[in-house]
N, C-alpha and C positions, 0 to 999 in steps of 0.2 A: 497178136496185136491186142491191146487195152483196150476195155471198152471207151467208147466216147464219153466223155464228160461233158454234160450241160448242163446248168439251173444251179439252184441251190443242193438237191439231190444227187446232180451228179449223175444226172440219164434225160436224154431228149424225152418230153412227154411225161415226166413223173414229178407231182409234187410233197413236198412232205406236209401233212397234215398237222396241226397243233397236238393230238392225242398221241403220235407218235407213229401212226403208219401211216403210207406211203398210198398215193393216189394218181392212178394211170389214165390219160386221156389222148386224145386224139382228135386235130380239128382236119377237117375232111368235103371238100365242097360247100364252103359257109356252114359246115355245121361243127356242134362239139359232140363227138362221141367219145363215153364214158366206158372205160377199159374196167375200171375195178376199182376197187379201197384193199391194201394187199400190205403184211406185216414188213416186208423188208424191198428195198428200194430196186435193189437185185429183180423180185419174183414181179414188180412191177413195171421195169425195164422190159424182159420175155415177154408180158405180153403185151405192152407196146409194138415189139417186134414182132410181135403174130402179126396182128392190126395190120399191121407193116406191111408186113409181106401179104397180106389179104387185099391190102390197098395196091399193090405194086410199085410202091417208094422205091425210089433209086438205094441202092445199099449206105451210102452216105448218112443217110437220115438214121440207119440204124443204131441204136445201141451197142449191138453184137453183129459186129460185120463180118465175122466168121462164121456166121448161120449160113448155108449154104442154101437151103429150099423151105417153102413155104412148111413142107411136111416136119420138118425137123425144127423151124422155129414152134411149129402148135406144140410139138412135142417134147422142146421146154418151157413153155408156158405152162402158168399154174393156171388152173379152174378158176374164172374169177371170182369172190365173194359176191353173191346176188345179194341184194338185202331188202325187201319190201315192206309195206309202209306195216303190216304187223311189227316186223323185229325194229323200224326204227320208233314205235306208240311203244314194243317193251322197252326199250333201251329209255326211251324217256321217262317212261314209270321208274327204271330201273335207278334213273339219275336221279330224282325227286324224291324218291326212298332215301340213295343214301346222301342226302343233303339233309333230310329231316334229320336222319338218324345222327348224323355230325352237330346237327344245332344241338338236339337230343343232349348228346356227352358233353357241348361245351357250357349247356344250361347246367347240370349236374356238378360238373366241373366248378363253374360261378357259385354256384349254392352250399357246396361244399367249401370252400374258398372265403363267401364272403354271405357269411347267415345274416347279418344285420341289415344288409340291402334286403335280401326277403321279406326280413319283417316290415324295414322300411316301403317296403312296393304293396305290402299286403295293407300296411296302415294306408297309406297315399293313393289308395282304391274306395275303402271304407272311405274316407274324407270326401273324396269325389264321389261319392254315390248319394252319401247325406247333402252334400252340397244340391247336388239335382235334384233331389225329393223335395228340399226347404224352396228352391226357385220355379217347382212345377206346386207345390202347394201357395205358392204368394202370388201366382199369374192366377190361379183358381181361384182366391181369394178377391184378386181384384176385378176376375170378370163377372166375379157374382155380384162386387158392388156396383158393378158399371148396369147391371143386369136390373137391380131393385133399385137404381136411381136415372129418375122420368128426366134429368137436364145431361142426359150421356151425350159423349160428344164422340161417342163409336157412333161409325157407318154401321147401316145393316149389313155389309160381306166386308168385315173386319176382322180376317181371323184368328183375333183373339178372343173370340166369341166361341169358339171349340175349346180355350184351357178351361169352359166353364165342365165340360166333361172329361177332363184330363184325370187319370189316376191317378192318386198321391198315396197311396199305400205304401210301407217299406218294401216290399220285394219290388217294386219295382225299377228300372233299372235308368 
């Protein structure tokens, strides 16, 4: 007999995951128990049917209702993939690596392609940095005037009384 077909998967209890394997579960006295994350939708069906027959589900519910004993469903089920929070902090490094490294080639990609935006981005930084030096040196300027003139019409905690110590040097930023 075939196995039973249910879900999008194609086996009671197994879903298919977006990265492409296959996720086995089990709900069980109001609760959800987690069977596995398992490459092919088959090796996540077995052990559904372990679970199964551990639980003592009628054969019906099975996947493979030609498993005859609890001993011979464990004994096609696969080991399940454990995976604890170390390998899922690597896997997230793992993914953030190569997302950098993808922006990486398609910055390279773009520069190689189109040199004139470079230049363009490196002048239209220069411009924005002279801009803010010229608007932190004319706030400095006007708090020094507000500073040596007795009819100022700043409150004392107006603070534009700190551009009086504001940096206006080129390196800054």
């Amino acid at each position: 007999m075939p196995p039973r077909r249910r879900g999008s998967s194609g086996f009671h209890g197994v879903r298919a995951r977006p990265n492409g394997r296959f996720y086995a579960e089990m709900r069980a006295g109001g609760f959800r128990l987690t069977l596995g994350t398992y490459n092919t939708p088959d090796l996540a069906a077995r052990a559904y049917d372990a679970a199964a027959s551990r639980f003592q589900r009628p054969r019906r519910d099975m996947n493979f209702p030609d498993v005859e004993s609890l001993e011979e469903a464990e004994f096609l089920a696969p080991t399940p993939c454990l995976v604890d929070d170390e390998d899922r902090r690597h896997r997230q490094v793992q993914r953030r690596i190569a997302i950098a490294e993808h922006d990486e080639e398609l910055m390279r990609q773009w520069r190689a392609q189109f040199p004139n935006d470079v230049d363009n981005t490196d002048a239209f930084f220069a411009d924005l940095r002279a801009h803010r030096r010229s608007h932190r040196r004319h706030r400095r300027v006007v708090a020094e005037f507000e500073l040596d003139n007795p009819n100022t019409t700043w409150a004392d905690n107006d603070p534009r009384w700190e551009d009086i110590w504001t940096e206006t040097t080129s390196d800054d930023e």
